[in-house]
C-alpha positions as CSV (number, residue, x, y, z in Angstrom):
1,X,10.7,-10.8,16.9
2,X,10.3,-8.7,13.6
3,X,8.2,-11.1,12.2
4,X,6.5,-11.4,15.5
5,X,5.6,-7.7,15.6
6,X,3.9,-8.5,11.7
7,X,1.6,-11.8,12.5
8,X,0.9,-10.0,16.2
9,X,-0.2,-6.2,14.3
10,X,-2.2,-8.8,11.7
11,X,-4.4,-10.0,14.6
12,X,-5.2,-7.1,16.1
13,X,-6.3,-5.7,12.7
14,X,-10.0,-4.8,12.0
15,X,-10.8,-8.1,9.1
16,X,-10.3,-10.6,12.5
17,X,-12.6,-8.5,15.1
18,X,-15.2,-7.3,12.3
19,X,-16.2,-10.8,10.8
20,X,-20.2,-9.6,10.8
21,X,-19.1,-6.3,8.6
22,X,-17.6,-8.5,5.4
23,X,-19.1,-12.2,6.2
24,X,-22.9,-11.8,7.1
25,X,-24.4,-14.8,7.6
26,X,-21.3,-17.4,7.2
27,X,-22.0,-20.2,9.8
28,X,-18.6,-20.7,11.2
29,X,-17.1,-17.1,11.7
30,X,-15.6,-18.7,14.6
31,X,-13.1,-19.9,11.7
32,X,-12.2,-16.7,10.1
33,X,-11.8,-14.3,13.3
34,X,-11.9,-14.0,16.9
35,X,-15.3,-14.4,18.6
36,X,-13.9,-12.3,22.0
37,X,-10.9,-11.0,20.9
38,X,-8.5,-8.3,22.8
39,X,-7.1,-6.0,20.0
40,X,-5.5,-4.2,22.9
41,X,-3.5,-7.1,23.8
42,X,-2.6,-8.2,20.8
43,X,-1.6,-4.6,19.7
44,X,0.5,-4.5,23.4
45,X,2.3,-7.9,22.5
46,X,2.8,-6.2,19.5
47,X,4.5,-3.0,20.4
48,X,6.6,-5.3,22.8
49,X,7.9,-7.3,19.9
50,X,8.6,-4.3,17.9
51,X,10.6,-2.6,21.2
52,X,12.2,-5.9,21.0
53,X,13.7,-5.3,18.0
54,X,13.9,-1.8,18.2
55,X,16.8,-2.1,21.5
56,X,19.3,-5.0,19.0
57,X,20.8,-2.2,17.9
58,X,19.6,-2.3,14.3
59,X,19.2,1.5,12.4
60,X,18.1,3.0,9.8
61,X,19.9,3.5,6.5
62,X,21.9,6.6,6.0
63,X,24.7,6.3,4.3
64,X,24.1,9.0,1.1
65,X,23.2,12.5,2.3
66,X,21.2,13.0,-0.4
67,X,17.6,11.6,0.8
68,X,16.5,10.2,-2.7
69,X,19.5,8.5,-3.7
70,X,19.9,6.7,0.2
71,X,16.7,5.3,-0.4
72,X,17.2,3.8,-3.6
73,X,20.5,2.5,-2.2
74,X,18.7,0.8,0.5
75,X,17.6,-1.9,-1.7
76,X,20.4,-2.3,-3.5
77,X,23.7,-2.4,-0.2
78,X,23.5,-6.7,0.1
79,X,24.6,-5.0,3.6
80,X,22.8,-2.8,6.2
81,X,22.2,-1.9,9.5
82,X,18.5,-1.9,8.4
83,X,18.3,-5.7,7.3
84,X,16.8,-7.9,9.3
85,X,16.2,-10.6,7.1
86,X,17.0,-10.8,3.4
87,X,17.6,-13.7,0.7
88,X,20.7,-12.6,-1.2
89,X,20.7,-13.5,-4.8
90,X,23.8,-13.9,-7.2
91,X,23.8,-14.5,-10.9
92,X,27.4,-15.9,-10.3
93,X,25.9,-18.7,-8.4
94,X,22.7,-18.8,-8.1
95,X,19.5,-18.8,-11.2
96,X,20.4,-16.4,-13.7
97,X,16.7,-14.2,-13.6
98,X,17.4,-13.2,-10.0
99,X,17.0,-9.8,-11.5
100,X,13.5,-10.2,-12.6
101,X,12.5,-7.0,-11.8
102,X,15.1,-5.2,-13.6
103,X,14.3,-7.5,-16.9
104,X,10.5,-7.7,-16.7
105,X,9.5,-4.8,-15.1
106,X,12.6,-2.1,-16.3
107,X,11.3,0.9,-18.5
108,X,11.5,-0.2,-22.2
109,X,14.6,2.9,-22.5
110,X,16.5,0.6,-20.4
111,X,16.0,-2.8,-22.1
112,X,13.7,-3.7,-19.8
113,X,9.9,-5.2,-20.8
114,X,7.8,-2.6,-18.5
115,X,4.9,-5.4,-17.3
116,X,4.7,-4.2,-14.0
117,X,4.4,-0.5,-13.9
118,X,3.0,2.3,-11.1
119,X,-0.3,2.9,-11.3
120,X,-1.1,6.6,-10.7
121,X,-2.9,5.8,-7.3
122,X,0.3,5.1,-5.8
123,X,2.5,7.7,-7.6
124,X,-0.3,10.4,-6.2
125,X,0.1,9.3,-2.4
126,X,3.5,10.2,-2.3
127,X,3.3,13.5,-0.6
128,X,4.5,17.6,-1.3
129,X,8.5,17.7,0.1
130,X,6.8,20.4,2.6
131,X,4.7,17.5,3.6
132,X,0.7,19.1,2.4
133,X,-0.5,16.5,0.4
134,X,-0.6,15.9,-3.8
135,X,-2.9,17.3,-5.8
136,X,-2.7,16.1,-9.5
137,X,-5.1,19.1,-10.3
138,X,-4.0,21.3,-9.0
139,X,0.1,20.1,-9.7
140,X,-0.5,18.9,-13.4
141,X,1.9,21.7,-14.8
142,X,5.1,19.8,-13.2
143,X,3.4,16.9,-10.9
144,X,7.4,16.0,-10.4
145,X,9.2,18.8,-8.3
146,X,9.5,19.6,-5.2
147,X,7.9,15.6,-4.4
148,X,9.1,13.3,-1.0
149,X,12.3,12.0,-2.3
150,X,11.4,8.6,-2.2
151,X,8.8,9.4,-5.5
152,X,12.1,9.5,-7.6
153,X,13.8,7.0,-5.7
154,X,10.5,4.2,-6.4
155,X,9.2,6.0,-9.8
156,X,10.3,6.5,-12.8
157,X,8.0,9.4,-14.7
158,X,8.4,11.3,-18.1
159,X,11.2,13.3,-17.4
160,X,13.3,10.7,-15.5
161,X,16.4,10.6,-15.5
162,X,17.7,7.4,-16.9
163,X,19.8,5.2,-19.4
164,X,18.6,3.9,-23.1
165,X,20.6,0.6,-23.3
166,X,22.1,0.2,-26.8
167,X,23.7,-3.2,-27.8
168,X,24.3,-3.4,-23.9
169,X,25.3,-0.5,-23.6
170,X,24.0,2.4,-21.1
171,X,23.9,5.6,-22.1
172,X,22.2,9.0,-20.1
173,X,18.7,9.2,-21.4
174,X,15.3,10.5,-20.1
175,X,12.2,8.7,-19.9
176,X,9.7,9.7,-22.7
177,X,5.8,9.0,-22.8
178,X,5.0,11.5,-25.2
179,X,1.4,10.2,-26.3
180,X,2.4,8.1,-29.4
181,X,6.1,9.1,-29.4
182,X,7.8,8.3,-26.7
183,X,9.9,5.0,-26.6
184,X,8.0,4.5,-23.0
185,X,4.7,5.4,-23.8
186,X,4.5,1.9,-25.7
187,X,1.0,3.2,-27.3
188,X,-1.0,3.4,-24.3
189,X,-0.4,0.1,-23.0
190,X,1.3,1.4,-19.8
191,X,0.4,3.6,-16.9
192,X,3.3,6.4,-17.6
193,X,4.7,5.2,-14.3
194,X,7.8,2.7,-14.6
195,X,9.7,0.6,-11.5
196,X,12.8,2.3,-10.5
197,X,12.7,0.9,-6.6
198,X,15.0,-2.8,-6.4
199,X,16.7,-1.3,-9.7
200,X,20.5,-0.8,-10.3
201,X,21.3,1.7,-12.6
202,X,24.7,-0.3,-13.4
203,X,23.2,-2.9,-15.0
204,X,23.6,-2.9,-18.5
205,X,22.0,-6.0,-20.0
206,X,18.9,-8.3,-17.5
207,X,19.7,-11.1,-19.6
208,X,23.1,-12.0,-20.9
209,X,24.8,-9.1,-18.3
210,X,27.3,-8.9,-16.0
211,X,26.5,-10.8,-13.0
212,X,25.9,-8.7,-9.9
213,X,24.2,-9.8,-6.2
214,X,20.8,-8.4,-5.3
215,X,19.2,-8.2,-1.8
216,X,15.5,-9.4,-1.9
217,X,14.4,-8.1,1.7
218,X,12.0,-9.8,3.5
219,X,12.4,-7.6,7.0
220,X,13.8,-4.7,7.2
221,X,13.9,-2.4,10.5
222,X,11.0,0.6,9.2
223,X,8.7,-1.7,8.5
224,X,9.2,-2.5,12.3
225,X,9.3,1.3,13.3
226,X,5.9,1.4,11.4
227,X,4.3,-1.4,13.4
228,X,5.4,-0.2,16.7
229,X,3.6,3.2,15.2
230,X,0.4,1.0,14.9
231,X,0.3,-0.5,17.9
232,X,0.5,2.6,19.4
233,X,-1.6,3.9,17.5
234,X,-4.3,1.2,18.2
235,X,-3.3,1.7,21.9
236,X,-4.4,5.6,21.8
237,X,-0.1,6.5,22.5
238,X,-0.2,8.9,19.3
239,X,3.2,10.4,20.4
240,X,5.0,7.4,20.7
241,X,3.5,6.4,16.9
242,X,4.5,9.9,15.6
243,X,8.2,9.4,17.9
244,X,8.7,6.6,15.5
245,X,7.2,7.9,12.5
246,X,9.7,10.9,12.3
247,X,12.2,8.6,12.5
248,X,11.1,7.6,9.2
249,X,10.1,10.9,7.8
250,X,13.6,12.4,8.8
251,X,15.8,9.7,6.9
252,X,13.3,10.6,4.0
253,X,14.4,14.1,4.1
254,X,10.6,14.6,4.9
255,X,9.2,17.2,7.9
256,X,7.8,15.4,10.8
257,X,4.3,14.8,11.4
258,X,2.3,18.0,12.4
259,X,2.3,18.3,16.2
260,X,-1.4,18.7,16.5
261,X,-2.5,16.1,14.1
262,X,-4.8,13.3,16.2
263,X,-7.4,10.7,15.7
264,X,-8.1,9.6,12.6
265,X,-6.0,12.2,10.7
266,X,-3.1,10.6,12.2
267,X,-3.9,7.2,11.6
268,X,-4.7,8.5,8.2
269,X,-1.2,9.7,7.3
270,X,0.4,6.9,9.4
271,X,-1.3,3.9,6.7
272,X,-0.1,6.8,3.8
273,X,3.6,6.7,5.2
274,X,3.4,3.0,5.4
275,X,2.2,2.6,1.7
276,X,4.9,5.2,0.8
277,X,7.8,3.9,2.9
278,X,6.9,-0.2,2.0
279,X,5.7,0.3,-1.6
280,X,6.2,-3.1,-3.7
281,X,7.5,-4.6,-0.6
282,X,4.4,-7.0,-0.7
283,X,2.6,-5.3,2.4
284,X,0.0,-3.0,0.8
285,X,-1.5,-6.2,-0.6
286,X,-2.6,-7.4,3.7
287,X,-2.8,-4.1,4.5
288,X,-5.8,-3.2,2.4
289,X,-7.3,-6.5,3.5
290,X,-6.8,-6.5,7.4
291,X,-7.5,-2.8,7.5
292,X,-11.0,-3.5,5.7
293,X,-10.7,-0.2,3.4
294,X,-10.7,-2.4,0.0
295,X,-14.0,-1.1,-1.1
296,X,-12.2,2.5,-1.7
297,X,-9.1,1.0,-2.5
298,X,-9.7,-0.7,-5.9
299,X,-11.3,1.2,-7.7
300,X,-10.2,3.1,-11.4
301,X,-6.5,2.3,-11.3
302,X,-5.1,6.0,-13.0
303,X,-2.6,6.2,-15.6
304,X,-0.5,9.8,-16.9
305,X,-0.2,10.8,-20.5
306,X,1.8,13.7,-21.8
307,X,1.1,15.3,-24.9
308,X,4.1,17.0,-25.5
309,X,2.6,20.2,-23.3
310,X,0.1,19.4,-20.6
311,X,-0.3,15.8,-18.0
312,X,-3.2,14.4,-18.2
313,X,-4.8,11.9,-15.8
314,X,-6.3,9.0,-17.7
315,X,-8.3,5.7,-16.4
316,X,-5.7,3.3,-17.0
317,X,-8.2,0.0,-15.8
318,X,-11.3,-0.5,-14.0
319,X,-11.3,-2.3,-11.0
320,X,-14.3,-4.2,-9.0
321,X,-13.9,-5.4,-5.5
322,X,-15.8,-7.9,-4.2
323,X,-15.9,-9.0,0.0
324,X,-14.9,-12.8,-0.3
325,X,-11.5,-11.6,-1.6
326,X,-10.5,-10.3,2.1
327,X,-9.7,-14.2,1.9
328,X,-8.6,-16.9,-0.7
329,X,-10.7,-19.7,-1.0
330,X,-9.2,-22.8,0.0
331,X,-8.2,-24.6,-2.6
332,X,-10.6,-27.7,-4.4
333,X,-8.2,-30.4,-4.1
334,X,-7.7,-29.8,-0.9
335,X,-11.4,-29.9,0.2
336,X,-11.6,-33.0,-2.1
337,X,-8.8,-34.6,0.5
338,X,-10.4,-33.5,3.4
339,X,-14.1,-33.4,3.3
340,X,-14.3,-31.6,7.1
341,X,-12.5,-28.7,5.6
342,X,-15.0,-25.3,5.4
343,X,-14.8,-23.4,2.8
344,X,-14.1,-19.8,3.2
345,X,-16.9,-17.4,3.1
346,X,-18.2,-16.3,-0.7
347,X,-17.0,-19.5,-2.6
């Protein structure tokens, strides 16, 4: 029913009703969207499957009363009221890389090879713990305090608490991008943001290690909170969206949702708190897409540098987007096999 609530919210979603917006002139739009489709049917069916869910007794997490470290314990428990479907991985008995993120994508302090880092876009939507939004201008002093908790439970920054990892050995260390200094800054070949989210800070060596079991989760019962909030949401029931939205916001040790914010505003922070609350989950990937907002979404991705005194905000890479990516082309070899196969719109 959880996974339901997903493929249902993805139909209802603008790229399937909006074909003539992104794919002018393709011949068989009958291929790539609904001709006559009912979002507010598909968006009822799914609410249902989300209420479905939402009455088999599964909860949120809330076991640490500290907000920021419950979060980051979420992903790391191989057991929760919250899981709804998870592959449980075990360097005892299972591929010894299970902890890929740990060793490809830790901060270089903690032995780990920093290739997948934050990019600034996603550190800056994270908002204010009174709930305004961020402003890097405005913040650059300290961008860090007084952030939603989840920021330090997903992000680690200059100033981060953390571990260096000497012959396998962890030790309590801060992360450092001082421009040209700092072990993390690695010369200006990162963003200045490092993966903390999926991380355990027990592990003391990705490769040769001691062998632990790590949840990858698949479902997990706020992602269906937040498409219950959508279909709402696309049903015009705003306080049933921001019912379930607080549920959220409250485990986050965040304030609820303003009781006057409506309309686009609302739907505004509700696809925020979803990029927040999901980040590197794999969802902000087919959100983007389905929501059709990709032209203002990849654009400069932003970096942070620290000179020792001041942040600075720096254009980490350029980005381009162009409209045949709201779908992959199908692949040559299988339009060689079967010559009645359309290509996708664009290629």
């Amino acid at each position: 029913m959880a996974l339901k609530s997903r493929v249902l919210l993805y139909a209802a979603s603008e790229l399937y009703h909006k074909t003539a917006e992104w794919a002018s002139g393709y011949a068989h739009p009958e291929l790539i969207g609904y001709m006559n489709g009912n979002r507010n049917e598909l968006y009822s069916k799914a609410k249902e499957a989300s209420e479905a869910v939402m009455n088999l007794g599964y909860s949120l997490y809330n076991s640490n009363p500290d907000p920021e470290l419950n979060f980051q314990e979420l992903f790391l428990a191989m057991s929760s009221s919250e899981q709804i479907f998870i592959t449980s991985l075990d360097r005892v008995n299972n591929y010894w890389a299970v902890n890929w993120i740990a060793w490809v994508s830790g901060a270089p302090t903690y032995g780990g090879w920093g290739l997948n880092q934050i990019t600034g876009n996603l550190a800056n939507t994270f908002e204010n713990r009174d709930g305004t939004r961020f402003n890097f201008s405005a913040q650059a002093a300290d961008p860090y305090i007084n952030r939603d908790p989840r920021f330090n439970a997903t992000i680690l920054h200059h100033g981060s608490l953390w571990y260096s990892n000497i012959n396998s050995v962890l030790k309590p260390d801060t992360i450092d991008i001082t421009t040209d200094i700092g072990v993390d800054y690695n010369k200006g070949t990162t963003t200045g943001y490092y993966i903390k989210k999926f991380i355990s800070p027990t592990e003391n060596d990705y490769y040769y290690g001691t062998p632990q079991p790590q949840p990858f989760i698949h479902l997990r019962y706020a992602e269906v909170l937040l498409n219950y909030a959508e279909a709402c949401l696309g049903l015009g029931e705003e306080e049933n969206a921001k019912q379930a939205l607080n549920q959220i916001r409250q485990r986050a040790g965040m304030p609820d949702i303003p009781p006057g914010e409506t309309g686009q505003d609302l739907v505004n922070r509700y696809r925020n708190e979803r990029r927040v609350e999901l980040a590197l989950e794999a969802q902000r990937f087919f959100d983007v897409r389905r929501w059709m907002i990709a032209p203002d979404s990849y654009k400069e991705a932003w970096g942070v540098e620290f000179d020792g005194s001041v942040y600075h905000e720096t254009v980490f890479e350029n980005r381009h987007w162009d409209n045949r990516n709201y779908l992959v082309p199908i692949q040559y070899d299988e339009m060689q096999k079967n010559l009645a196969l359309i290509q996708n719109p664009g290629y």
